[in-house]
N, C-alpha and C positions, 0 to 999 in steps of 0.2 A: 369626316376626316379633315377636311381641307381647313375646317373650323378651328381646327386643333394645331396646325401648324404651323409655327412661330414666324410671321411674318417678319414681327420687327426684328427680327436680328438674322435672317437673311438676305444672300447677296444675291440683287436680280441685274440682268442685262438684258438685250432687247437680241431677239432671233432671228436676224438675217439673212441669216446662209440662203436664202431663198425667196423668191420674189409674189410673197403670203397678199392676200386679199386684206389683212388683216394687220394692225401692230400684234405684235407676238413677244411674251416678255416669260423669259426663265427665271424659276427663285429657286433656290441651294439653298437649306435650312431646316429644322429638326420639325419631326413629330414623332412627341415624347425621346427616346432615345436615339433611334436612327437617322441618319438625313435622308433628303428627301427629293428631288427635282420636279416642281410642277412649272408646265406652261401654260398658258393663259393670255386670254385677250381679254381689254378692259368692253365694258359694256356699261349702257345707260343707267345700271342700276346692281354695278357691280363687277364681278368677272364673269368669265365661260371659262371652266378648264378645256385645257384642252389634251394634257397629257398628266399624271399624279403617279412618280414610280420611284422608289426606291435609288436613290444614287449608287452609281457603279465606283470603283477605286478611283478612276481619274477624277471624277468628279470630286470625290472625296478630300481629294491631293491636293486639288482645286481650292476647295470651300477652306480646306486646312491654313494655304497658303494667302487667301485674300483676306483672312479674319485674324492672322499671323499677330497683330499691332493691337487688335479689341482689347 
């Protein structure tokens, strides 16, 4: 799944809210029809997910408004 989901034209920011062992980075962005929200830490030889769910409306609101100009 994660194979499939449109990296290049998702919008990621780094996940802060909380003081992670790890960089922690969210992406907003489509697989196939629906968006998407995965988190994710980089690794030596690619990523780890760490979360792959379905976006809720605010997110939705979100991705709508940061890609408003594409």
């Amino acid at each position: 799944m994660a194979a499939d989901f449109e990296w290049d034209k998702a919008i990621y920011a780094e996940d802060d809210r909380r003081d992670y062992p790890e960089i922690r980075i969210v992406a907003v962005g489509f697989l196939g029809a629906r968006l998407h929200v995965i988190c994710f830490t980089p690794i030596d030889d690619g990523i780890r997910i760490i979360s792959f769910r379905k976006a809720n409306k605010r997110e939705v609101r979100y991705y709508e408004e940061e890609t408003a100009d594409r």
